[in-house]
C-alpha positions in Angstrom: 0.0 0.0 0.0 0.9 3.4 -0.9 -0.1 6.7 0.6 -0.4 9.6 -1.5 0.6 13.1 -0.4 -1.7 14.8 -2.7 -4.7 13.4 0.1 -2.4 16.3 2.6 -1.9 19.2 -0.1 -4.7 21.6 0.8 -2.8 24.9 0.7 -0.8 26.0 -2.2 2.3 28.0 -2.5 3.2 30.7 -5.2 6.2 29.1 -8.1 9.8 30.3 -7.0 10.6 29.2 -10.4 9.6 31.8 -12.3 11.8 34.4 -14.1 11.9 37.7 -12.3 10.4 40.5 -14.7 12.5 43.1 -16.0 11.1 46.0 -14.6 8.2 45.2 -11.8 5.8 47.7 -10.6 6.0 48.1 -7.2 3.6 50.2 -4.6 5.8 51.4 -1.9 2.7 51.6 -0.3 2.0 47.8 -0.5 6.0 47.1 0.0 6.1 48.6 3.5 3.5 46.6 5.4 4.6 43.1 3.1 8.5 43.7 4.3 7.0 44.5 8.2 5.3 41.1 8.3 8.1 38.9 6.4 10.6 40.8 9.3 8.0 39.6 12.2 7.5 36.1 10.9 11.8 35.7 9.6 12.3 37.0 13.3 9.8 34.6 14.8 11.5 31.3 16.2 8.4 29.6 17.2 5.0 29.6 15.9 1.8 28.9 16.0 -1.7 29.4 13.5 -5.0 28.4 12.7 -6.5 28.0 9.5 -9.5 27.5 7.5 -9.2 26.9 3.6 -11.1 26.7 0.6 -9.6 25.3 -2.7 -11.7 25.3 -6.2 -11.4 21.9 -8.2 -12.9 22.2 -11.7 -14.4 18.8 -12.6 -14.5 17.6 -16.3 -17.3 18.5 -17.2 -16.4 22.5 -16.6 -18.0 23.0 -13.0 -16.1 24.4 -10.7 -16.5 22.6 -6.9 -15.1 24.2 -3.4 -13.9 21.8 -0.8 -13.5 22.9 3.0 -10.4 22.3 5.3 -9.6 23.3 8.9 -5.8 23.3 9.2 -3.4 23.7 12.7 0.2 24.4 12.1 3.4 24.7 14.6 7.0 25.5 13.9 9.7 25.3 15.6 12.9 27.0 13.8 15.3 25.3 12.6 14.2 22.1 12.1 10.5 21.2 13.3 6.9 21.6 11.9 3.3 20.2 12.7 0.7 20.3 10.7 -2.9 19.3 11.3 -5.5 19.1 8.9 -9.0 18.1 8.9 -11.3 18.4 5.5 -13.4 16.7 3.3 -10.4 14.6 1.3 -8.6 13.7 4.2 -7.6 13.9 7.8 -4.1 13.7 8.5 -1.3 15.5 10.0 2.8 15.9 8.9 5.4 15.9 11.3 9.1 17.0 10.7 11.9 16.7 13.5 14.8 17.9 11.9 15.1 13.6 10.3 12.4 12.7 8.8 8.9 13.4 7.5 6.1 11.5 9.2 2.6 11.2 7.3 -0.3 10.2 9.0 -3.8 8.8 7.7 -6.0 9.1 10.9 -8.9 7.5 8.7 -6.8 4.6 7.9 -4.6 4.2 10.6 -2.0 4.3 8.4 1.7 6.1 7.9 4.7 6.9 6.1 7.9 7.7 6.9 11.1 8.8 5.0 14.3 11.0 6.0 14.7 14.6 5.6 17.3 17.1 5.6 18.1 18.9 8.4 16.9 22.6 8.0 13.0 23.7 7.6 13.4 25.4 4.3 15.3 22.8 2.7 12.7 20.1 4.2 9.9 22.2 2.6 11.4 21.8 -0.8 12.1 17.8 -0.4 8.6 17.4 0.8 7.5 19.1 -2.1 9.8 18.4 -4.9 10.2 14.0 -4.2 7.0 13.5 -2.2 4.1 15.6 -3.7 3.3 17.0 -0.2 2.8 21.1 0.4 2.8 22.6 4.0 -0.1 24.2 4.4 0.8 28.5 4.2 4.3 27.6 3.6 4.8 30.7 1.5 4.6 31.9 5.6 7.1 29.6 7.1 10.5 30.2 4.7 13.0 32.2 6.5 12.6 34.5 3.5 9.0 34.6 3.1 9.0 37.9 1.1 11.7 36.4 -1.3 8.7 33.5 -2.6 5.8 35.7 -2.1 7.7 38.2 -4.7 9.0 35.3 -6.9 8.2 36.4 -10.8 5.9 39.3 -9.6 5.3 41.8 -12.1 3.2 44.2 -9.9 2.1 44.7 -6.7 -0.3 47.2 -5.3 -2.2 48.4 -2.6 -6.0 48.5 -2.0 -6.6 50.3 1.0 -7.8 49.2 4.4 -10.2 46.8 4.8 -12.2 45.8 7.9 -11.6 42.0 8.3 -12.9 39.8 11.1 -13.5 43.0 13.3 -10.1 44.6 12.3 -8.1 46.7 9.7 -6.1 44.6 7.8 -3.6 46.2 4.7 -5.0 44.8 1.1 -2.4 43.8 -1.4 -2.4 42.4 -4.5 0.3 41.2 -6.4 -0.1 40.0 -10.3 2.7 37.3 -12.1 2.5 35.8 -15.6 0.6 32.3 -14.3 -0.5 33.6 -10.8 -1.9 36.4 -8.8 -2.2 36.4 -5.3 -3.9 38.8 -2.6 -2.8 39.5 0.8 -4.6 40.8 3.9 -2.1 42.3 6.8 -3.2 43.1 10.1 -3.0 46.9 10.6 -2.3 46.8 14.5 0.7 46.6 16.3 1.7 43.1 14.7 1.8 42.5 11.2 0.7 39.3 10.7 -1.0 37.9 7.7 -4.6 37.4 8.1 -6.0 35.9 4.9 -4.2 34.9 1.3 -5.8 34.4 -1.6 -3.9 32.6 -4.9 -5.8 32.2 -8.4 -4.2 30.3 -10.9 -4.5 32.3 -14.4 -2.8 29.5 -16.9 -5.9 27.3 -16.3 -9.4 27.9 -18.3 -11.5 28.5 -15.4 -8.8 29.9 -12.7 -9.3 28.2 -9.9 -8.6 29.8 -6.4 -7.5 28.9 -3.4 -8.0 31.0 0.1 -7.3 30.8 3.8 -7.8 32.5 6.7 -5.5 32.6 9.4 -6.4 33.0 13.2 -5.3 33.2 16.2 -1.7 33.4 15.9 1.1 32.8 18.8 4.1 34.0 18.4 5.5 32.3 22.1 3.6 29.0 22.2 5.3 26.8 24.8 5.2 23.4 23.2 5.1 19.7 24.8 7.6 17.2 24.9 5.6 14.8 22.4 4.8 17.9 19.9 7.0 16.5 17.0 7.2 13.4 17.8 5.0 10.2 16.4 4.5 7.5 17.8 2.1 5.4 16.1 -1.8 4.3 17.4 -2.1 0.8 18.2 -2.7 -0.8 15.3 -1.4 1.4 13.1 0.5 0.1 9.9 3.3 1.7 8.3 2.8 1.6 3.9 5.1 3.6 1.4 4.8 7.4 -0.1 3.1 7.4 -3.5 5.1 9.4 -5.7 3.9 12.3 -7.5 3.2 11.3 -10.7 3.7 14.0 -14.0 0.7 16.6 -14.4 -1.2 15.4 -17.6 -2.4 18.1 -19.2 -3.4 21.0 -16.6 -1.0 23.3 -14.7 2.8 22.9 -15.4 5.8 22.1 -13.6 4.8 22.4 -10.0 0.9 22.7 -10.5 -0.9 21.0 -8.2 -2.9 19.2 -10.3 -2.3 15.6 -11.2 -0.3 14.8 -7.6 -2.7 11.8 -6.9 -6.3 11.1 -6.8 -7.1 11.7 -2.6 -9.6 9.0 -1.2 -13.1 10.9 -2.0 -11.8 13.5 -4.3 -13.7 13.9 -7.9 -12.0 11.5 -10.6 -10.6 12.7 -14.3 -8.1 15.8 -14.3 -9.3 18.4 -11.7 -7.7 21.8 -12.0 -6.8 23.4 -8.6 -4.9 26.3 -8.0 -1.0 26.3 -9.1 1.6 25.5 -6.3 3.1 28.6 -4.7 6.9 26.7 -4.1 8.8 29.5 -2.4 
């Protein structure tokens, strides 16, 4: 038995492949409160956030669906990450200790294990790049977040305030050849992302994806057993299923075509492109 990583991916990141433009247009207005947050969260050993996520899958037939996830995430710089996720496709959860990734199926009582290299950024890539899986908000959790989140963008600008969940939050939105993504950032006295939205441009119906994130600790004291598995009696250990080749929708690094998740619609869904920072 296999276990795909594509049944994890609920949150996409924005392509760090892409060629920087020439000459990008750039609000210094948008810039300021984008570099205060990347600061605050490159400055942030520890971490903790809430989110819930909707991603668009457009279904053969040229419908475009929305599925639901409620996602939990925990990092601890250099070398650890937790991540919890609870939706329609799948529940499961990711740990990293610095060794290896852990993925487990709480459904099927089932994991997978393989090692990983020994710093957070370079374990985001290998997840990505050899095992299909994305870290939910991981555009967030480089130690250069503002270096992916400006990968290939050819303008960014700034939409006012807006009053979100009760508070002003900064409105950005940045445009790229294949992707444009918007940004809200709380307006208080910390700068912290509040909601993200990606829409994928190089597919017919441009799917989105979206998140809110909540209740943010910048100090959480973790437990012992945080990043740590140990696995529920019963539990039996399969293999990763690689990623196989996209066929036909997105390209290199698109989302699409990374598995068929237990429950997910069959054929060649379109979902929004991977943001890999």
């Amino acid at each position: 038995m296999t276990l795909a990583g594509a049944a994890w991916v609920a949150w996409p990141q924005i392509a760090r492949a892409q060629q920087q433009p020439a000459a990008p247009q750039i609000d210094p207005q948008a810039k300021k409160p984008l570099d205060e947050m990347c600061k605050l969260l490159e400055g942030t050993k520890n971490f903790q956030v809430e989110g819930d996520s909707s991603v668009d899958v457009v279904l053969k037939n040229g419908q475009r669906v929305q599925f639901n996830a409620s996602s939990s995430v925990s990092v601890a710089r250099p070398s650890k990450l937790r991540s919890e996720r609870v939706g329609p496709l799948a529940s499961m959860y990711l740990l990293y200790d610095g060794k290896e990734f852990v993925l487990y199926d709480k459904g099927a009582n089932t994991y997978a294990r393989s090692q990983a290299p020994n710093n957070l950024d370079a374990a985001l890539d290998d997840a990505r790049d050899r095992l299909g899986l994305e870290a939910p908000a991981a555009d967030l959790i480089y130690s250069n977040a503002c270096q992916g989140l400006m990968e290939g963008v050819t303008e960014l600008s700034y939409l006012g305030q807006d009053v979100f969940e009760g508070a002003r939050a900064h409105h950005l939105a940045a445009r790229s050849t294949d992707v444009d993504w918007q940004l809200w950032i709380d307006a208080g006295k910390q700068p912290l992302p509040t909601k993200y939205v990606i829409t994928t441009k190089d597919q017919p119906a441009q799917p989105q994806f979206e998140v809110v994130l909540r209740h943010w600790n910048l100090s959480p004291k973790f437990a012992a057993d945080t990043f740590a598995f140990r696995p529920a009696p019963g539990a039996k250990q399969i293999s990763f299923l690689p990623p196989p080749r996209p066929a036909g929708v997105g390209g290199a690094g698109s989302q699409s075509g990374q598995g068929q998740p237990q429950g997910q619609p069959q054929g060649q869904p379109q979902q929004p492109k991977e943001n890999k920072p």
